[in-house]
DRENPA-3360 file (N, C-alpha, C; in nm, 2 decimals, always signed):
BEGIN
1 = XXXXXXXX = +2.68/-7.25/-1.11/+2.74/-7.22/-0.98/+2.89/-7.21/-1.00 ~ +3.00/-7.14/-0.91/+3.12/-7.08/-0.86/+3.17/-7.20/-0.85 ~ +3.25/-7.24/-0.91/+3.38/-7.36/-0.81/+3.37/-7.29/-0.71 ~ +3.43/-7.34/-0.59/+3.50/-7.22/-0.46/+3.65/-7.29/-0.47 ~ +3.72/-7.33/-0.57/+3.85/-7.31/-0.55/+3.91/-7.24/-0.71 ~ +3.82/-7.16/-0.74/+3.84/-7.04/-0.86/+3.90/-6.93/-0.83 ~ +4.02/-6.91/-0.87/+4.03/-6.78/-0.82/+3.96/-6.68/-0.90 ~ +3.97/-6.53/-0.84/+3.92/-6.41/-0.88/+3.96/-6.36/-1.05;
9 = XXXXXXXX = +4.07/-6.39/-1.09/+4.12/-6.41/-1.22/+4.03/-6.48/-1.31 ~ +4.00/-6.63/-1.29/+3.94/-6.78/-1.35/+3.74/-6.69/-1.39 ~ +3.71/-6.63/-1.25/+3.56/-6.57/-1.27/+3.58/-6.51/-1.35 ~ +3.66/-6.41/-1.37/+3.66/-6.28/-1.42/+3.64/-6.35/-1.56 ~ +3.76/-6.43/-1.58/+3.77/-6.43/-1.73/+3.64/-6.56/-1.81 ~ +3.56/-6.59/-1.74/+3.45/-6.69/-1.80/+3.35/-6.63/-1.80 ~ +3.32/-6.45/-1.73/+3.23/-6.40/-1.72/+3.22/-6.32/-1.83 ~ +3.35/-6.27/-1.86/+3.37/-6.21/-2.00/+3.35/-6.29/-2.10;
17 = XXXXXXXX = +3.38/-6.45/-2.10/+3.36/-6.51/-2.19/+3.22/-6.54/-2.24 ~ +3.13/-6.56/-2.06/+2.99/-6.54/-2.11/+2.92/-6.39/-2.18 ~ +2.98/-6.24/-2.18/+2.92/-6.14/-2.19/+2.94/-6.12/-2.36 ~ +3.07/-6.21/-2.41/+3.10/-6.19/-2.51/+3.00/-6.32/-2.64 ~ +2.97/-6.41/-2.53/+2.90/-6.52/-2.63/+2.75/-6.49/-2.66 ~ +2.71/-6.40/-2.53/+2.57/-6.33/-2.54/+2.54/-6.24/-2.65 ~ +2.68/-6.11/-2.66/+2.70/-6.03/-2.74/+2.69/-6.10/-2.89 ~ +2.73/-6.19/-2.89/+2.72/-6.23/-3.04/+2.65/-6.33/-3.09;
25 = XXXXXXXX = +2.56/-6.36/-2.97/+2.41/-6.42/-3.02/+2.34/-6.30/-3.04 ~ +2.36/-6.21/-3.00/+2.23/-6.09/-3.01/+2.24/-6.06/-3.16 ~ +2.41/-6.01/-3.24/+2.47/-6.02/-3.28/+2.38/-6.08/-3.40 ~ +2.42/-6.17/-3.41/+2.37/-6.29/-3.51/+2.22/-6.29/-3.53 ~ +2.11/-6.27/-3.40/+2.00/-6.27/-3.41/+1.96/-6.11/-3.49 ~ +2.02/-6.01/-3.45/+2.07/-5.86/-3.50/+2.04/-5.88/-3.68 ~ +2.12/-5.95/-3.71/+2.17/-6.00/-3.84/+2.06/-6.10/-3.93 ~ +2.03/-6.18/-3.87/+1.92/-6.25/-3.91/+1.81/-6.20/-3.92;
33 = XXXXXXXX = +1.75/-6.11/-3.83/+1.61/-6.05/-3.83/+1.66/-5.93/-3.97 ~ +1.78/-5.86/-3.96/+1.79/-5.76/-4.11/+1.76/-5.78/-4.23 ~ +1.80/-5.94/-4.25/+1.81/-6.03/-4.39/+1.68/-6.06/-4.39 ~ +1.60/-6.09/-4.28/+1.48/-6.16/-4.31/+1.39/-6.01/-4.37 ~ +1.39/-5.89/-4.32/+1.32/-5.76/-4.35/+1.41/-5.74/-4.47 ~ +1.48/-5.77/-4.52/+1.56/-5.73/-4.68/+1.46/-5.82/-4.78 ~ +1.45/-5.92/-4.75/+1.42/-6.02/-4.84/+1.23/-5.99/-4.84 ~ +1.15/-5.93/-4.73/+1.01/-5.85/-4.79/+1.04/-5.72/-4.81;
41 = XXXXXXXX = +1.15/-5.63/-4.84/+1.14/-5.49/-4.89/+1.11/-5.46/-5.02 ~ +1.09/-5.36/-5.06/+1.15/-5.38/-5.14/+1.13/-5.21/-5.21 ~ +1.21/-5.17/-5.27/+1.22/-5.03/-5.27/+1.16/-4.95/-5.40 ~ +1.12/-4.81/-5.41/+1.05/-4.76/-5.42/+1.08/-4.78/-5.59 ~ +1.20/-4.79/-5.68/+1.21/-4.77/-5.78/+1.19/-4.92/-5.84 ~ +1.17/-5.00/-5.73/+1.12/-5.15/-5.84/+0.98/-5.19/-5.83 ~ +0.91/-5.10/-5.81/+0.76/-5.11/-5.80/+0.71/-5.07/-5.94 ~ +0.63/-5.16/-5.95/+0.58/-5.13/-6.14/+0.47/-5.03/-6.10;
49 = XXXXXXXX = +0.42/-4.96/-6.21/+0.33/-4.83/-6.16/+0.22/-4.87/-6.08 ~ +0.11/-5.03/-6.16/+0.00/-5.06/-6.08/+0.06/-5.04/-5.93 ~ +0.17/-5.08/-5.84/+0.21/-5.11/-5.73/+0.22/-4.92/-5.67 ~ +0.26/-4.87/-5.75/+0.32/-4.76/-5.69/+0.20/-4.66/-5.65 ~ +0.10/-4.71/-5.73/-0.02/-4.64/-5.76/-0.11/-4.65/-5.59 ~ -0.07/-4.78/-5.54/-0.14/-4.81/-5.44/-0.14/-4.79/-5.32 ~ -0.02/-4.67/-5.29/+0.07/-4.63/-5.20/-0.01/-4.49/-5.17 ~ -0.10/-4.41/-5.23/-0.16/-4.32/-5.18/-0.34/-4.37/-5.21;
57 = XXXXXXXX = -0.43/-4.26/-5.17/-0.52/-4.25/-5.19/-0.56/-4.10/-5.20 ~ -0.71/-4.01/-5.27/-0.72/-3.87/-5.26/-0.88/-3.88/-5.21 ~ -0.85/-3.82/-5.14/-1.03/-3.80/-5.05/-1.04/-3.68/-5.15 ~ -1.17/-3.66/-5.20/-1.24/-3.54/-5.25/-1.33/-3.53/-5.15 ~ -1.28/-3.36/-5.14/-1.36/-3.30/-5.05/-1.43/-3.19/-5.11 ~ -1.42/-3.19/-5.25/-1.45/-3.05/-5.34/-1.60/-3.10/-5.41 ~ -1.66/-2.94/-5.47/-1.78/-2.92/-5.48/-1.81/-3.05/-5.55 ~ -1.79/-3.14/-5.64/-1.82/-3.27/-5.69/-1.89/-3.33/-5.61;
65 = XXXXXXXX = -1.81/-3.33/-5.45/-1.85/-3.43/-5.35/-1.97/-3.34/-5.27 ~ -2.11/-3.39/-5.28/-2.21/-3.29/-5.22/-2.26/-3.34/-5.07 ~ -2.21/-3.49/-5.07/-2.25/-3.55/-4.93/-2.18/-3.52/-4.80 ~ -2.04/-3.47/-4.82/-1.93/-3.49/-4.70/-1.87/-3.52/-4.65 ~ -1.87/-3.52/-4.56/-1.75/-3.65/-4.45/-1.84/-3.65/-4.31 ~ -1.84/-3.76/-4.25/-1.92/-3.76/-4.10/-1.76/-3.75/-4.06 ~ -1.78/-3.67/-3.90/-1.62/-3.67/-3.82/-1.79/-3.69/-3.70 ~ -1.70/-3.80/-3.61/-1.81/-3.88/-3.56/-1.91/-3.85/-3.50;
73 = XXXXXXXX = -2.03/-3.75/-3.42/-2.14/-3.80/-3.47/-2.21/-3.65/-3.58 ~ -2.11/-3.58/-3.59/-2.14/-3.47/-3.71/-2.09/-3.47/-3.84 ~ -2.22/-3.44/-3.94/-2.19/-3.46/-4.05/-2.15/-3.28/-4.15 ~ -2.01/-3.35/-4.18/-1.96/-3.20/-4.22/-1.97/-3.19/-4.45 ~ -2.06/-3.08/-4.43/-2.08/-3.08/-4.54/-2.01/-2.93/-4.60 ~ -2.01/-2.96/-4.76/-1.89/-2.85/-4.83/-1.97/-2.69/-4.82 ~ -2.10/-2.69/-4.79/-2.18/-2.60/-4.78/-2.10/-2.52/-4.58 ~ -2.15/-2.67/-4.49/-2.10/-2.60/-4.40/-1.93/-2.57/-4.37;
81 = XXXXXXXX = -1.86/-2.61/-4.40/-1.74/-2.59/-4.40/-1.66/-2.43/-4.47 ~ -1.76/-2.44/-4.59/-1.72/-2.32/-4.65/-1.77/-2.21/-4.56 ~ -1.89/-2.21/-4.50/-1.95/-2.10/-4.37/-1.84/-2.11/-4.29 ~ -1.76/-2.21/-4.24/-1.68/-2.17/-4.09/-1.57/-2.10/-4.17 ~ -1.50/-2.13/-4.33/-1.43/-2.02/-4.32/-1.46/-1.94/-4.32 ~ -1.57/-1.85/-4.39/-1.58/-1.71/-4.42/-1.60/-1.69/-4.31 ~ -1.68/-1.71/-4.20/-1.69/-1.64/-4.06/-1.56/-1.66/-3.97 ~ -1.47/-1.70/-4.01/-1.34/-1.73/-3.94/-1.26/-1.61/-3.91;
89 = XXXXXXXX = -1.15/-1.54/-3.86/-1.08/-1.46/-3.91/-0.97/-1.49/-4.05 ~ -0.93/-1.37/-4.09/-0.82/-1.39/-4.22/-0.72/-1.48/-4.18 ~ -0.69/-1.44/-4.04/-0.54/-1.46/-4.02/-0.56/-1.66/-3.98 ~ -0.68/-1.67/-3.87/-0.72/-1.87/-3.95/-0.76/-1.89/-4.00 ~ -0.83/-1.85/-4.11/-0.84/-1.90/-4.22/-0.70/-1.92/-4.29 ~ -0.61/-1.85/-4.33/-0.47/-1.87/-4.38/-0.41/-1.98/-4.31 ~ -0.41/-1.97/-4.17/-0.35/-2.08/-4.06/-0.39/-2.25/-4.09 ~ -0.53/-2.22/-4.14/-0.61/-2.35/-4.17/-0.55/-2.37/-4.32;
97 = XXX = -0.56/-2.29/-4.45/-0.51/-2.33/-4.55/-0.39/-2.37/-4.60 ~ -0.28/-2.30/-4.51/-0.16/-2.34/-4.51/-0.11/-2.47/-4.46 ~ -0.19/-2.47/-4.39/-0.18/-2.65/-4.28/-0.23/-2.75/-4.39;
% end
């Protein structure tokens, strides 16, 4: 609460004082939460290969793979997929390949 014998001056300047003590808890919390995400990074050239290796994955989707992929409740096989290109036009089929 206000004294009520504060002048307009006295508020001003304890308001500032509180905007500035907020600012640099945020500040500090800003700062803390950085160091804490520094300390689990860790960057791409200090990863030993096993580590680096585990950052992708390759779906085969080629003639090898004869079963397919379910996309949910149809099951897309390399037989039927190769049909929707050829019956596609050139111009998506290219649109699809390029993507």
């Amino acid at each position: 609460m206000i004294a009520p014998n504060r002048t307009e001056w006295q508020i001003r300047c304890a308001f500032n004082a509180f905007c500035k003590r907020v600012l640099k808890n945020a500040a500090i919390d800003i700062y803390k939460e950085r160091k804490r995400q520094r300390s689990k990074e860790k960057t791409f050239s200090d990863l030993t290969p096993y580590e680096a290796n585990q950052l992708y994955s390759v779906d085969n989707y080629g003639e090898g793979n004869k079963e397919g992929f379910q996309i949910v409740d149809k099951k897309i096989t390399t037989k039927l997929l190769a049909e929707a290109m050829h019956s596609s036009s050139e111009e998506k089929r290219n649109l699809v390949l390029l993507y």
